[in-house]
Every structure is written in structure tokens, then in C-alpha cells.
C-alpha positions as CSV (number, residue, x, y, z in Angstrom):
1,X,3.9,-9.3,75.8
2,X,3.6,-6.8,78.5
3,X,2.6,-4.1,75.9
4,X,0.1,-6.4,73.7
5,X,-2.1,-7.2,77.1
6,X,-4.2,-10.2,77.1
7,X,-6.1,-8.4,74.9
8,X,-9.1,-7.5,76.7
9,X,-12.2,-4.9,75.5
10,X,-14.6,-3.4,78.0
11,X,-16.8,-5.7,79.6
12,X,-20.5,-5.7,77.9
13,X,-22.3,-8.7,79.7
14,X,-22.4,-10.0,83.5
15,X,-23.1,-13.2,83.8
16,X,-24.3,-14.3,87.5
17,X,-25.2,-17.7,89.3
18,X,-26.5,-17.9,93.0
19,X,-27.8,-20.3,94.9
20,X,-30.1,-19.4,97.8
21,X,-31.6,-20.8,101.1
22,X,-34.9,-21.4,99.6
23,X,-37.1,-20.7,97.0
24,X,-38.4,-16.7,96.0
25,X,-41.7,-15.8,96.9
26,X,-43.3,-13.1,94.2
27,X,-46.3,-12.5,96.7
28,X,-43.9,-10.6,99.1
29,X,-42.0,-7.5,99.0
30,X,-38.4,-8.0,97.6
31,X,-36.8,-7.0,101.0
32,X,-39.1,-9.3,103.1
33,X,-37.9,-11.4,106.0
34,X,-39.7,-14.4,104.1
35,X,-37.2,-14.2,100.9
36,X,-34.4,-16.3,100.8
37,X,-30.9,-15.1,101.5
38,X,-28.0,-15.7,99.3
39,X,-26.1,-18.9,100.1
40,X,-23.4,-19.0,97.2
41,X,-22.8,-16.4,94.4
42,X,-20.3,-16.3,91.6
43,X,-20.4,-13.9,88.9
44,X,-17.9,-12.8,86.1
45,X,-17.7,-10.2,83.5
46,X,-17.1,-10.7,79.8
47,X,-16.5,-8.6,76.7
48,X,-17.8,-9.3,73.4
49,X,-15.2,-12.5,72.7
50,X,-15.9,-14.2,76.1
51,X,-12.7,-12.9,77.7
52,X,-12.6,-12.1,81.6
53,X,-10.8,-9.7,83.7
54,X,-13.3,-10.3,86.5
55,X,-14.4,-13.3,88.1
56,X,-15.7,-14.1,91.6
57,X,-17.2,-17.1,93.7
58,X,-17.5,-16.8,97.1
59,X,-19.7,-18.7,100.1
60,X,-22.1,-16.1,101.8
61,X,-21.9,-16.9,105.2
62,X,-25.7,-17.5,107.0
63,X,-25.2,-15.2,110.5
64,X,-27.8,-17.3,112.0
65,X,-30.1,-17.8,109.2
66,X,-31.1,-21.7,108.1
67,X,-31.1,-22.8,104.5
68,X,-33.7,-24.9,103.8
69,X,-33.6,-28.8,103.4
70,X,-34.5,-29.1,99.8
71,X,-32.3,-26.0,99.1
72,X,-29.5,-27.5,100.5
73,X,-29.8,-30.6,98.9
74,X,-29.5,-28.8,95.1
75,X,-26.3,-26.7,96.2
76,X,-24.5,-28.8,98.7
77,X,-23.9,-27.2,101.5
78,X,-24.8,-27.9,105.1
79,X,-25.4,-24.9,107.5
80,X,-22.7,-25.9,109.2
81,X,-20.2,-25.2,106.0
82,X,-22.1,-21.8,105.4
83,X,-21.6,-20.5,109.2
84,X,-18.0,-21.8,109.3
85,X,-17.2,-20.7,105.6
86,X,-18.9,-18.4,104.0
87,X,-17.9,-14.6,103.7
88,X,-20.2,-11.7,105.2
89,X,-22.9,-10.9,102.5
90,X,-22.3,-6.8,102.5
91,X,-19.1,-7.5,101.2
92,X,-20.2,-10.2,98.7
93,X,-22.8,-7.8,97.4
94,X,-20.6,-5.1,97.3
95,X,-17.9,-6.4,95.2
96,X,-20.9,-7.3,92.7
97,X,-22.2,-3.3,92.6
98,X,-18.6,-3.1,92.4
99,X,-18.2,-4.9,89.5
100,X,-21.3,-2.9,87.8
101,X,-19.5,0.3,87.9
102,X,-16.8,-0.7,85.4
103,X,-19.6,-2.0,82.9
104,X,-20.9,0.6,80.1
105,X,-23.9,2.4,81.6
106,X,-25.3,3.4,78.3
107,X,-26.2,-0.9,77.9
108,X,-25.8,-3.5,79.9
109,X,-26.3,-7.9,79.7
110,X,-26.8,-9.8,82.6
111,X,-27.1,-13.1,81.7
112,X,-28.5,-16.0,84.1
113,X,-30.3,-19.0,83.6
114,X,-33.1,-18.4,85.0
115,X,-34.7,-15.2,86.5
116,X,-34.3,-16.8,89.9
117,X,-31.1,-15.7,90.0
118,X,-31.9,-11.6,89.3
119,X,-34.3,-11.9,92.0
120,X,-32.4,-13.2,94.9
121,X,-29.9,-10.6,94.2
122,X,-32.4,-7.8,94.1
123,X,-33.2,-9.1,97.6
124,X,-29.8,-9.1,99.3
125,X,-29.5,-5.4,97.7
126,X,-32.5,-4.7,99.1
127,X,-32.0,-6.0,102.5
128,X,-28.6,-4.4,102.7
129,X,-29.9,-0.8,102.4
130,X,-32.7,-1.9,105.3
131,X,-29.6,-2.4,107.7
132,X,-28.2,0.9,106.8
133,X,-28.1,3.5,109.0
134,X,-30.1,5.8,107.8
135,X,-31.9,3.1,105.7
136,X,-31.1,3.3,101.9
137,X,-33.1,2.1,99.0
138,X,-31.9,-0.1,97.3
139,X,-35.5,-2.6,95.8
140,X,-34.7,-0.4,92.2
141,X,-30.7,-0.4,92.3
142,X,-30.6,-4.1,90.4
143,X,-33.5,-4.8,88.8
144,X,-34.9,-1.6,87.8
145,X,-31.1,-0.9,86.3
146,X,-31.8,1.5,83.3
147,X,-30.9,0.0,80.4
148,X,-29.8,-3.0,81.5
149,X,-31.3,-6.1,79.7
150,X,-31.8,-9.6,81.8
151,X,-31.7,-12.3,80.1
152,X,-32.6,-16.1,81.0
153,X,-31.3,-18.9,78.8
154,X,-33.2,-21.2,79.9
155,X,-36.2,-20.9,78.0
156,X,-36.5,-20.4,75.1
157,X,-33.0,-21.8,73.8
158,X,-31.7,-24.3,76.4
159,X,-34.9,-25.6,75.8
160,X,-35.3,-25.6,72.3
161,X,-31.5,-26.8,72.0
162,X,-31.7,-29.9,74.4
163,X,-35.2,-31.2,73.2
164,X,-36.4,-33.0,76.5
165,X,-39.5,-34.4,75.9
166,X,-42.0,-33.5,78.1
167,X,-44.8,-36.0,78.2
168,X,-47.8,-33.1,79.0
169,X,-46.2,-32.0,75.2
170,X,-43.3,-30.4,73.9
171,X,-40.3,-29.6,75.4
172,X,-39.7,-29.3,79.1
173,X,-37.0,-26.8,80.3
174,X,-33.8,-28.6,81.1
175,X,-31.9,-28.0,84.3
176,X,-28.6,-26.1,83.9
177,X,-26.4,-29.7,84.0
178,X,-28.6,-31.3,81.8
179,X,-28.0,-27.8,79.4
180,X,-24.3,-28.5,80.3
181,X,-24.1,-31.8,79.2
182,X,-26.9,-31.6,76.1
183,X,-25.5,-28.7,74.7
184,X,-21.9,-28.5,75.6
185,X,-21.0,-32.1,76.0
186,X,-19.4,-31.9,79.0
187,X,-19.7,-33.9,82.4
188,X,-19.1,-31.6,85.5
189,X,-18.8,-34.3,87.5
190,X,-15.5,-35.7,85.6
191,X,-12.2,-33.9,85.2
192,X,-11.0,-30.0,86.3
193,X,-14.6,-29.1,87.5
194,X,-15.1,-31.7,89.8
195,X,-13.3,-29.7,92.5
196,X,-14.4,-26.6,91.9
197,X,-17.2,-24.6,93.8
198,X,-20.3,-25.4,92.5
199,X,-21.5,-21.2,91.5
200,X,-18.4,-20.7,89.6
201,X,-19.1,-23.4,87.5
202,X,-22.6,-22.7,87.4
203,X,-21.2,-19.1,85.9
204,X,-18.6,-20.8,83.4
205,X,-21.3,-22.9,82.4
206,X,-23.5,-19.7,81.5
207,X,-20.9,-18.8,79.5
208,X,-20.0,-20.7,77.1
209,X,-24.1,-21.6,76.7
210,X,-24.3,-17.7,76.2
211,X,-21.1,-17.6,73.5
212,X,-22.5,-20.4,71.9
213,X,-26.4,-18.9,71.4
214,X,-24.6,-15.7,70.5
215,X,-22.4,-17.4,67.7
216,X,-25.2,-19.1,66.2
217,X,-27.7,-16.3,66.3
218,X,-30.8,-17.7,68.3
219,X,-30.8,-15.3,71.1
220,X,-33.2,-13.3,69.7
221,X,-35.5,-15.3,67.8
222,X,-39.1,-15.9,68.9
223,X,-39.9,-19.0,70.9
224,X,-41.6,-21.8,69.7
């Protein structure tokens, strides 16, 4: 057994989930005090069969910063848990650039649900090379990435896939449970992932929805 291995390849795709104190502005700089900070982030790296060497969840903890009501009511957490539990966000950000290093550079997937997600991490990257000394940076390092390809599932597929009328006309985008349940036919709520932290199954959600879109071949067809 020891010689087989589990059989991993290199990792082609990094999935990542995050939730955030609030919601991202696009009429502000990427680094700006108005952007939300990072509140939970789990990501995990996958090679071309869905297997994982690395995956990671981890509470960022808020250092004085206040998530907002309505954010805290999607994720869960109180500011209380964040101060008391969380982990310091350099070192949560940098075990993800971490994680990019061992990814080929000649392509790479990251894979969200929606681009929410690529955002609020460019921010925290750009925010930690303002608190450098010198200051570093770092706006380009994530979403600028050369060839790196982002990709949402959201919409077009989860949408297409779950059919949720939506009465202005066709189909409204469906949140990531409802994609969970529609398309995977699985209750969070019920079994192993009720105890889990909410980002890392966020992130094991994301893949199996991506495995499944990449099995059947939709990923790259045109929306409807």
C-alpha cells in the first residue's frame, strides 16, 4: 500500500468558498477600508479525478473589525465567535498563496460559485501587502494570475441544472444549498455535514457540482 499511494496526480483546480463581513463594493479600490474582510475561508485542491491532498477551513479572526448583521446572519457566526475563534488572516491567506505554489503555473482552475468569492480574496491579498513594511503589491497577485481561469458555477449551469422559475422569466440563479440539494440531492442540514464548518462544506459542495458539470460536459457550453 505504502508504495501504490492513494494515488494522487498533480493538482489542476482550486476550488475556494469564503464568507465575508459584508457585501463587495466594485466602485472602490480592491484594498479599500470599505471592502469586507474575510470572515471564514476553506479551500481545497483537486486533481483531474476529484482527489485531494490539500484541504483547509479555518475561522479568520475579526481584530476589531464588525461583520455586518445581514452578513452574519447567512454564515452564522456572531462577532463574538470570530474574535474568540478565528485564526489571524496573514496566516489564513498565506497558507492559500501557499497552496498556489504547488499548482501547475502553465494553467490553473479556481473554481467558486460565484465571483464573490475571487473578489474578497483579492482584497485580503491586497490589504496584506498594505500592512507590509515596505508595502507590497499585492491588488494583481490573485486575480490578475496569468493563466489562471476563474470560474463561477453559478450561472450558467447551476442555473440551467436546478430550473428555478423566476417569475420576471426564466430561470433565477439558485443559492449554493438550493444547487446542493437540486442537483446533488443532498440535505446539509441532515447527517455527517451537519457538524461541520459551514466553508468546508460550502467547498465540498463546489466539488462534487464541479465533478459532476465536468463529467457531463456542460462547462463550456454557451448559456441560454
Amino acid at each position: 500500500m505504502a508504495d501504490e499511494g492513494r494515488g494522487l496526480k498533480p493538482p489542476q483546480v482550486l476550488l475556494v468558498k469564503c464568507h465575508s463581513s459584508g457585501l463587495y463594493n466594485d466602485s472602490l479600490p480592491i484594498s479599500h477600508d470599505g471592502q469586507p474582510v474575510l470572515v471564514e475561508l476553506a479551500h481545497m485542491l483537486i486533481d483531474e479525478n476529484g482527489r485531494s491532498g490539500n484541504i483547509n477551513s479555518n475561522i479568520v479572526k475579526s481584530e476589531g473589525r464588525v461583520t455586518q448583521a445581514e452578513a452574519s446572519r447567512v454564515h452564522g457566526l456572531t462577532n463574538w465567535e470570530i474574535s474568540q475563534v478565528g485564526a489571524k488572516q496573514a496566516r489564513i491567506v498565506g497558507l492559500l498563496t501557499d497552496l498556489l505554489r504547488t499548482l501547475p503555473y502553465k494553467h490553473m482552475k479556481v473554481v467558486s460559485y460565484t465571483a464573490f468569492d475571487a473578489k474578497v480574496i483579492g482584497a485580503a491579498l491586497a490589504r496584506l501587502g498594505d500592512q507590509m513594511s515596505p508595502k507590497k503589491d499585492f491588488s494583481n497577485l490573485w486575480l490578475a494570475r496569468p493563466l489562471t481561469e476563474f470560474i463561477d458555477l453559478q450561472d450558467p449551469w447551476a442555473r440551467l441544472e436546478c430550473k428555478l422559475v423566476d417569475p420576471e422569466g426564466g430561470y433565477r440563479r439558485p443559492s449554493l444549498i438550493e444547487a446542493e440539494r437540486h442537483i446533488l440531492g443532498r440535505d446539509r442540514t441532515q447527517g455527517p455535514w451537519r457538524d461541520l464548518p459551514m466553508a468546508l462544506v460550502d467547498v465540498l459542495c463546489l466539488r462534487d457540482l464541479y465533478l459532476k458539470f465536468a463529467k457531463d460536459g456542460v462547462l463550456h457550453e454557451e448559456a441560454a
